[in-house]
N, C-alpha and C positions, 0 to 999 in steps of 0.2 A: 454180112452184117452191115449194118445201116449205121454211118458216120456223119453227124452235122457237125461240119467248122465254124456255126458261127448260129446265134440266137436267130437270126432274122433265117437261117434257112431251117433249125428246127420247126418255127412257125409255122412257114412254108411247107415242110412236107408233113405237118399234121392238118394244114387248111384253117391256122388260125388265124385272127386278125394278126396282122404287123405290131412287131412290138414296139411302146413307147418310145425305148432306148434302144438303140440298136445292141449295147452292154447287157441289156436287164430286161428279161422279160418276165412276165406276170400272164398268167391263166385262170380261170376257174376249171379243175377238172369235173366235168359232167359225166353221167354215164354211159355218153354216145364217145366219151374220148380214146382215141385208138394210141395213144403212147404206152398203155399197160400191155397193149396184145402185140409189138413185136421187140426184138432186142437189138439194140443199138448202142453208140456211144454218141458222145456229145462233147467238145470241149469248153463245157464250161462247168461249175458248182450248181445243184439243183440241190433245193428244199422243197420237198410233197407233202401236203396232207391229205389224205386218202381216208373217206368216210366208206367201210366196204360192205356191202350185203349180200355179197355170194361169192365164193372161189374160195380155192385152195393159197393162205400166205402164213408164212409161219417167220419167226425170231430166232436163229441158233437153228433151224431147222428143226425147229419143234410147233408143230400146232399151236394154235391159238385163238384164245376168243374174240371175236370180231365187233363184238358190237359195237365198242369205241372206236373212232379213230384211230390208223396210226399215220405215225411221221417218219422219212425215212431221208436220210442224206446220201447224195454222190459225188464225188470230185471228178474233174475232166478223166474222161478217158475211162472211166471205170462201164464196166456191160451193165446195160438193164435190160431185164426181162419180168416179166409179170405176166401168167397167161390165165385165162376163164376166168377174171374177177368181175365186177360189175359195184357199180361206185353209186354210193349217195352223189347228191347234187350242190354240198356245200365245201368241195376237196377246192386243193389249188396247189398252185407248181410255181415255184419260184426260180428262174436260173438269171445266175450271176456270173460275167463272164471276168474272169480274174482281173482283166486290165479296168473293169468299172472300180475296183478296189483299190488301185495306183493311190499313193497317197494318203490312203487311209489306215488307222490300226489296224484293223481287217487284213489287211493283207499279208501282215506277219504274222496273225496269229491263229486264221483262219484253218489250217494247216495241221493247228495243235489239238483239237478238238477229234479226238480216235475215231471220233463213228463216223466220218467222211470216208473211213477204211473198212468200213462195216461191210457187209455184202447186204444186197436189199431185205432180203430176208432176216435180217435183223434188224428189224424199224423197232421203233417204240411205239407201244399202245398206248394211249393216253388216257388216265380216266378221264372222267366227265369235268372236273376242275379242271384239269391241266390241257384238254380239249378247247373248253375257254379262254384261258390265257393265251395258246396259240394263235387264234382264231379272233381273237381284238388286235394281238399284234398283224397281223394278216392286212386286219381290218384297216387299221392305221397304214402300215405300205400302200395299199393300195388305193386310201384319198391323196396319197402324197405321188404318186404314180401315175395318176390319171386327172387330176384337178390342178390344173396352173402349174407346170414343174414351172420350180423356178433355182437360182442358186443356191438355194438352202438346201431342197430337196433331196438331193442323192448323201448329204449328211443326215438328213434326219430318217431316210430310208436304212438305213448303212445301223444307224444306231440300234434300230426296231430287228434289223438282221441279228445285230450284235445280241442282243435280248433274246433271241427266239434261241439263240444255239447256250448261249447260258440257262436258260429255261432247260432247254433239253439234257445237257451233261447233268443236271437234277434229277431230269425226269431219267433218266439209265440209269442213276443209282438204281432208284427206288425199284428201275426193272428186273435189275442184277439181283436184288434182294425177292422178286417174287419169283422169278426164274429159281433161286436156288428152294425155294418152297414147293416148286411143282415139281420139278423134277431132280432135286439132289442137288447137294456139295458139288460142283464144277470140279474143286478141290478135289477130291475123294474121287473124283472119274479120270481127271488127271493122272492122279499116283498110279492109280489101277492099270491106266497108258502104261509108265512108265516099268512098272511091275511084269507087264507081259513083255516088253520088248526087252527088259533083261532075262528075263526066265527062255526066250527063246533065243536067248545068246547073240544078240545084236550087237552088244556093245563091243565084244571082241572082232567082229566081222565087220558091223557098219560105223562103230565109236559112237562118240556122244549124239542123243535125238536131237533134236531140233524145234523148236516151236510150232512152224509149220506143219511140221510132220505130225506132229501131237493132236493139232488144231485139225487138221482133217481128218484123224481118227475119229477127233470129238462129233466131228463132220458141221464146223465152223470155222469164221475164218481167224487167223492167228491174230490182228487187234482186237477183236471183239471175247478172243480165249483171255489174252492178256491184261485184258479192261475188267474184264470177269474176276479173274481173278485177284487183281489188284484191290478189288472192291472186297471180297470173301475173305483172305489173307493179309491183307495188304502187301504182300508178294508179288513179283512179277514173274512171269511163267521160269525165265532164267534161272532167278533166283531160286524158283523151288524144283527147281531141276537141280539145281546145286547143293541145296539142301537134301536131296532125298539121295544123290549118291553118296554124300560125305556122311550120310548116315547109313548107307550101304557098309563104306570103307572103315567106317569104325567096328563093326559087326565081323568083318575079315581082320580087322586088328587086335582083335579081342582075340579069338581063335589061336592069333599067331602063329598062322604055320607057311602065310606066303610073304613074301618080304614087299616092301614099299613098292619097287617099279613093278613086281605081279600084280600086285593090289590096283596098280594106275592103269597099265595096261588091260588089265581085266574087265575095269570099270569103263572103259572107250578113251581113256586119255591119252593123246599122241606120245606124251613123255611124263615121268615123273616129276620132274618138276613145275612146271604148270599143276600139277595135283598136290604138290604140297605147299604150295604157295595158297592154293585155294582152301584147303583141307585147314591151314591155320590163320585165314580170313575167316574161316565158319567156327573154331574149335577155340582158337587163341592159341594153338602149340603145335608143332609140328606132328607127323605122325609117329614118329621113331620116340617122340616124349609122350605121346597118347599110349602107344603099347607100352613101354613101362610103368604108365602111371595106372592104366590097367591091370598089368600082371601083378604089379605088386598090390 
C-alpha cells in the first residue's frame, strides 16, 4: 500500500502541479484523476467532492443514487480505495496537513466531528442545494489559495474549512434520516444483532458484544453505527446495548426462578455487581427490589 508523508509528495506521485503550501494542498479532481483507482494512506486530513458518473460507491455499504455529488472525509492514516468510478469535472480534494492547523480552533476541534471516522464509503450525497453551498465555499478557498496569499489567508481559508465541516454534520442528519427511509430503523437492525447473539448463547461464552462487533454485522463502521443511531434514538450504541439487556434481566426477574449473580452471569457480565449497579442506573432500584415489587 502506497504511503505519502507529506502533501508535496502526494502531489508528486499523482503528477500534480506543487502545491501552494507545502501544509495544504488544493486540486480539482478531473476524470483523468488516478487517486480513486489505487489504495493508500496519507498523513494528512482530506476533504473530496466527487461529482460521479459511473462506478460502484455506496454509504453504510448500501447503493446509492449518484447523481449528485458526494462529499467524503479522511483523517491521517486512514485507507482509501475507490475502484471503477469515473468523475464529473467540477470535484476537488482538499488536504490539510495537521500542523497547517497549529494555532488554530481547528485544531481542537477538528477531531470532533465523527465522519473523519467514517469509512469512504460512507460519504454524503448532497442534494443539489447543499451541492451549492459546498461548491461556493470551494470556491472562496481556492481565490484565497491561489491569488496573492497573504497573512490573512490561512485564517480566512481555515474559517471556509470551518464552514464546510459545519455544513456537513447538517448535511449527515438529514442523510441519517433518508438512510432510515430506504432501508429501515438502524435501531431495529441493531436489536435484531443483539437478539441473535443472545439466542446463540454468546453471552455466557463470549460476555457482553461490543460495538464494533455489531457494526460489522451491520457491515459499517462503528462511528458511523453510533452517529446513526444517536440521530434515530438519541442513544448511543452502548447505551442501547444496556438498555436492551436490563430489559432482558427484568424478563428473567419476573420469572424468578434464577437468582441475581445467574441472571448477571447469564447476561455476559463478569460479576454481579457491575450489573446491579447498571440494572438500577436504568430502573432506579436494584434488582432484588424489582422482583419483589414484581411478585407482589
Amino acid at each position: 500500500m502506497k504511503h505519502y508523508k507529506t502533501i508535496t509528495e502526494l502531489h508528486a506521485g499523482n503528477l500534480w502541479d506543487p502545491p501552494q503550501h507545502p501544509l495544504l494542498g488544493l486540486v480539482g479532481c478531473l476524470s483523468t484523476c488516478t487517486l480513486g483507482n489505487q489504495e493508500f494512506t496519507a498523513d494528512c486530513y482530506i476533504i473530496a467532492f466527487k461529482k460521479i458518473k459511473s462506478g460502484i460507491f455506496m454509504y453504510g455499504r448500501t447503493p446509492y443514487d449518484h447523481d449528485n455529488g458526494c462529499l467524503f472525509f479522511t483523517k491521517p492514516r486512514q485507507v482509501i480505495e475507490m475502484k471503477d468510478l469515473k468523475f464529473e469535472e467540477n470535484g476537488f480534494m482538499l488536504m490539510i496537513d495537521p500542523d497547517y492547523l497549529n494555532g488554530h480552533e481547528l485544531f481542537k476541534t477538528i477531531d470532533q466531528y465523527g465522519f473523519f471516522d467514517y469509512e469512504v464509503t460512507e460519504a454524503i450525497h448532497l442534494s443539489p442545494k447543499e451541492e451549492q453551498i459546498i461548491l461556493e465555499l470551494h470556491e472562496k478557498i481556492q481565490n484565497e489559495y491561489f491569488n496573492n496569499p497573504d497573512e490573512y489567508s490561512r485564517e480566512i481559508i481555515l474559517s471556509h474549512v470551518s464552514s464546510i465541516l459545519k455544513y456537513s454534520q447538517r448535511f449527515y442528519k438529514r442523510q441519517f434520516i433518508d438512510r432510515a427511509q430506504i432501508t429501515g430503523k438502524t435501531t431495529s437492525k441493531f436489536n435484531d444483532v443483539l437478539k441473535k447473539y443472545i439466542n446463540e448463547g454468546n453471552l455466557e461464552n463470549k460476555g457482553l458484544p461490543n460495538v464494533s462487533y455489531i457494526a460489522e454485522q451491520l457491515a459499517i463502521s462503528p462511528r458511523y453505527l453510533s452517529d446513526l443511531l444517536k440521530q434515530e434514538s438519541g442513544k448511543t450504541a452502548i447505551e442501547l446495548i444496556h438498555i436492551f439487556l436490563i430489559s432482558e434481566a427484568k424478563n428473567l426477574l419476573r420469572i424468578g426462578e434464577k437468582g441475581v449473580t445467574e441472571i448477571a452471569y447469564e447476561l455476559g457480565f463478569e460479576n454481579a455487581s457491575y450489573f446491579t449497579r447498571l440494572f438500577k442506573k436504568q430502573t432506579g432500584m436494584k434488582p432484588l427490589e424489582f422482583r419483589k415489587t414484581n411478585l407482589n
